[in-house]
C-alpha angles and dihedrals in degrees: 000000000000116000141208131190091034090305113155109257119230127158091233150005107313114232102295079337118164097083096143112207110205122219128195106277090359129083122183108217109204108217119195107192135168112250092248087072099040106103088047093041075055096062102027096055108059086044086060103047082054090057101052093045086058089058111035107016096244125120122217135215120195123234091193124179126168129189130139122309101253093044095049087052093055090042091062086047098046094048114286107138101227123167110190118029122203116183155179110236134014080250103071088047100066093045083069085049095043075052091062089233100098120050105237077237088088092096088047090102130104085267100048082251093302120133097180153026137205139150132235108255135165129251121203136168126294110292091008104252111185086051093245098191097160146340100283076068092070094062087063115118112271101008109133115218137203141197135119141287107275083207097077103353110086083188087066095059083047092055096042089045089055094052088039094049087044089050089051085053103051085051086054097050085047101043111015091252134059103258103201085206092070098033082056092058099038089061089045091055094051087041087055087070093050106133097184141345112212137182095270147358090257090067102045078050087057094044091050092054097044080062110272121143134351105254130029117207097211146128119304085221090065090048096057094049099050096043079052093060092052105262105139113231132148113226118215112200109203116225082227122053154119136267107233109205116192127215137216127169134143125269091231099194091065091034092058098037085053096045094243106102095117094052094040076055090055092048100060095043094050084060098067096039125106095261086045088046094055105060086049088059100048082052092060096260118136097244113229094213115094110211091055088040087066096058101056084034085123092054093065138064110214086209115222099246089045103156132170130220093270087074081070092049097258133290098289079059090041104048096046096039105040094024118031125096104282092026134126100285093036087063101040082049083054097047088239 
């Protein structure tokens, strides 16, 4: 956890942590993200703690993990007492409603629940020297591919949706409708250059850096921050891709059991509000407000073959089709 106000600092839930103690005038609001959204969460959430003291009065210390997206997920299910949950996918947020700890009314806002957008890109070293244009490029012999485990990273479904989509796309250019056979081989073919799969898209970020493989699926909003901090990568936008949109909500059965329901509220509204949107921005994520989209609207291509999850039929059909136990990936991981 890192911590703000005085909270303690952990990397991840503590054992059945999240217990919020609540203190005259102060309130502990426990926050339970996925990695990708760390370094904004750091600076969003103490603005934010400034804003509602002067407000209410109350003052806020933050209880913060971050893992990956679908471990995080499986963390709130399994006790910890999160009270705010930002997350990676749509996905890992009904498993904390299937739960019974989160009210299926957290997507009931202007922006369907979501704080933030991106799109899946390719990194590449400096200069890109293997001419890495699209996805159908990282099928090619001897080109080493990254991206992160779909078992407990919600930022590699987002990845293999992306291939897969683009793969749907190709067929429908070729044939006037998308064929999932093909869209099936196209991202086994990719799959068979895999170098490695690991926890989170953090990590493949820090292998890749270390010096494994020649090309990184990842966010575009990744990318930019790190290019901002001086890493030199090259990022490759597909023509065809998807539109990542990224959830938060409160987890209303531990918000309420801890007294902190109205500020974890306000929480969740503030991130999607214009200061909030903001510091994503400036953090490389799409904001999913308008009006400061409009502001960094310079900083980011709209590419021509831009698709959302609904081209694959919607996460119910995602999740059981790409992602069940006889599903797509299932198949391309079994060679079938």
């Amino acid at each position: 956890m890192a911590g703000c106000g005085g909270a303690p600092s952990a990397n991840g839930p503590a054992d059945g942590g999240g217990t919020a103690s609540q203190e005259s005038g102060t309130a502990t609001l426990v926050v339970g993200a996925y990695s990708v959204a760390k370094d904004a969460l750091q600076e969003i959430l103490p603005s934010f703690a400034k804003a509602w003291e002067a407000k209410t009065g109350q003052k806020l210390r933050f209880q913060e993990s971050y893992e990956a997206s679908g471990t995080q997920a499986r963390s709130i299910v399994g006790g910890f007492k999160a009270d705010v949950a930002v997350l990676s996918l749509e996905g890992d947020m009904d498993k904390i409603v299937k739960a019974g700890l989160m009210s299926e009314d957290w997507k009931k806002t202007e922006t369907g629940g979501m704080i933030t957008r991106s799109v899946v890109v390719l990194g590449t070293r400096e200069g890109n020297p293997l001419g890495i244009a699209g996805f159908a490029d990282l099928a090619r012999p001897g080109v080493r591919v990254l991206f992160p485990n779909p078992k407990v990273s919600g930022g590699a479904q987002w990845d293999i949706n992306a291939i897969y989509g683009a793969g749907l796309k190709q067929s429908e250019r070729e044939s006037g409708q998308p064929d999932p056979a093909a869209a099936k081989a196209f991202l086994a073919d990719v799959y068979k250059n895999v170098e490695s799969m690991d926890k989170s898209g953090r990590a493949s970020m820090a292998a890749f850096e270390y010096g494994v493989g020649d090309v990184i699926v990842t966010y575009e909003n990744e990318l930019l921050a790190r290019v901002a901090q001086g890493v030199r990568y090259e990022i490759v936008t597909p023509d065809d891709t998807i539109l990542i949109e990224n959830p938060a909500g409160v987890v209303g059965v531990n918000a309420d059991a801890h007294g902190v329901r109205e500020a974890a509220d306000a929480l969740v509204s503030y991130m999607s509000g214009a200061e909030a949107q903001a510091v994503f921005a400036e953090h490389g994520f799409r904001p999913v407000s308008e009006e400061v989209a409009g502001r960094y609207e310079d900083r980011y291509r709209t590419p021509s073959g831009l698709f959302d999850i609904g081209y694959l039929g919607g996460w119910d059909r995602v999740r059981s089709e790409l992602y069940g136990k006889r599903g797509v990936w299932y198949q391309v991981l079994a060679g079938k």
